[in-house]
C-alpha positions as CSV (number, residue, x, y, z in Angstrom):
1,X,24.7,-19.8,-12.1
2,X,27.4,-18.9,-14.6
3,X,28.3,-15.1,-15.8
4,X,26.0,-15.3,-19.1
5,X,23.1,-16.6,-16.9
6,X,23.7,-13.9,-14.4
7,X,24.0,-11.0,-16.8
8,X,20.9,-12.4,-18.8
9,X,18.9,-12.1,-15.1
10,X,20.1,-8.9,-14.4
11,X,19.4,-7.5,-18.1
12,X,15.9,-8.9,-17.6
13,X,15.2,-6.9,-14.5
14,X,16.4,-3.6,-15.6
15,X,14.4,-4.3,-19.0
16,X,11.2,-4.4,-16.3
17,X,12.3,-1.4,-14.5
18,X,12.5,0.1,-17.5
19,X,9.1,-0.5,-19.2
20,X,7.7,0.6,-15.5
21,X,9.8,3.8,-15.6
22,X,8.8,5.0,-18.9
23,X,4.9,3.9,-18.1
24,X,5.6,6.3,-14.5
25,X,7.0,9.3,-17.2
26,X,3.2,10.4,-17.8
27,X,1.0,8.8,-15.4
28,X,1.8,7.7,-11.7
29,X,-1.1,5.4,-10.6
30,X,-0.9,3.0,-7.8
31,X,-0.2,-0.6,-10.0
32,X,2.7,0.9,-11.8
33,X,4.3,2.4,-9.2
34,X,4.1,-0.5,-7.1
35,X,5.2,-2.9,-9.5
36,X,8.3,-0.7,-10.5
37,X,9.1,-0.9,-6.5
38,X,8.4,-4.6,-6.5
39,X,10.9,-5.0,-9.7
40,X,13.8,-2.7,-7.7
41,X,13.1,-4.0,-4.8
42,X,13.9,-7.9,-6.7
43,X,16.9,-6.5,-8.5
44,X,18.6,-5.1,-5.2
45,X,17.6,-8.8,-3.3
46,X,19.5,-10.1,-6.4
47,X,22.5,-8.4,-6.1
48,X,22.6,-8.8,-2.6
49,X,22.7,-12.4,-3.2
50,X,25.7,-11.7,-5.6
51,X,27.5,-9.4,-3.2
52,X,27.6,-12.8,-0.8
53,X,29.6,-14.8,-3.1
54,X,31.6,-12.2,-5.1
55,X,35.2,-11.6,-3.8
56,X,34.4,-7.7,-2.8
57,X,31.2,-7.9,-1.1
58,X,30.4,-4.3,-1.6
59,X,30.7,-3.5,-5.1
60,X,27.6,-5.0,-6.5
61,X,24.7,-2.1,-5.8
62,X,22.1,-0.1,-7.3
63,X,22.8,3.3,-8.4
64,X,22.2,6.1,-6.8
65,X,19.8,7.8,-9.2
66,X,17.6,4.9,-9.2
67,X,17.9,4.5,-5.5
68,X,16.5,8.2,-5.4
69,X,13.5,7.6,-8.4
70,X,12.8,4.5,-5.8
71,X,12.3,7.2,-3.3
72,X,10.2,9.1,-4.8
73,X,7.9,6.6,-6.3
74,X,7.6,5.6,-2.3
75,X,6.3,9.2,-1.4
76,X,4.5,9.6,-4.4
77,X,2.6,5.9,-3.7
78,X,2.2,6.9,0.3
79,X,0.5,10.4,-0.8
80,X,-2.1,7.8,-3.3
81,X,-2.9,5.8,-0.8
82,X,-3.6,8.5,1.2
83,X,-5.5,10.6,-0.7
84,X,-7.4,7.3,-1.9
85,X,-8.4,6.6,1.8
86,X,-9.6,10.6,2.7
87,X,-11.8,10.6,-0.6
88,X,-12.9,6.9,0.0
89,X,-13.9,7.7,3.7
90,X,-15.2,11.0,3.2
91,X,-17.1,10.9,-0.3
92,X,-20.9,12.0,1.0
93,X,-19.5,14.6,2.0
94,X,-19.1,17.9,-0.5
95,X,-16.8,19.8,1.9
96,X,-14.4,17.7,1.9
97,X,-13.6,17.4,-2.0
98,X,-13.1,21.3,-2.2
99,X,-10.9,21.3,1.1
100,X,-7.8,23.1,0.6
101,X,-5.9,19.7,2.3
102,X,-7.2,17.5,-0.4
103,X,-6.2,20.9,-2.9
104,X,-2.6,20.9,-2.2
105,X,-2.7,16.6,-1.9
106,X,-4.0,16.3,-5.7
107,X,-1.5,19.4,-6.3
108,X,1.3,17.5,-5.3
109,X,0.6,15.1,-7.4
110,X,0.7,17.4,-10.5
């Protein structure tokens, strides 16, 4: 790969990331947010593949605000999938939808 084909791949990734960020600004829901990890997850793999044949091994990474919104996302996905699984496995019974743990769960997500 040459420098414009590199630069055009890398472009092309944060262009995904960024249509996934801006669909996660109003509405987290399970595809999004695992796609936009999916997409960060490719760019870093990327890099790292860079890193092995650049001349300093360590300069090519991903930021550190985008390593922290990949964070995030990761606790925000675990607490869906969570909730997802109590309502799923409980939904006959009433109790459990005006449980205060299920409260604070769809809370958190707020």
């Amino acid at each position: 790969m040459n420098s414009a084909q590199i630069i055009a791949e890398i472009q092309l990734r944060f262009k995904s990331i960024e249509r996934y960020t801006g669909k996660l600004e109003f509405h987290f829901n399970k595809e999004n947010i695992q796609s936009f990890r999916e997409e960060v997850k490719s760019l870093r793999a990327f890099l790292d593949l860079l890193g092995y044949e650049s001349a300093k091994p360590g300069d090519l990474k991903i930021r550190i605000r985008l390593k922290s919104f990949y964070g995030y996302t990761g606790i925000i996905h675990s607490i869906l999938i969570h909730l997802q699984y109590v309502l799923e496995k409980y939904a006959n019974e009433s109790l459990i939808k005006q449980s205060p743990y299920i409260s604070a769960l769809q809370n958190e997500m707020n």
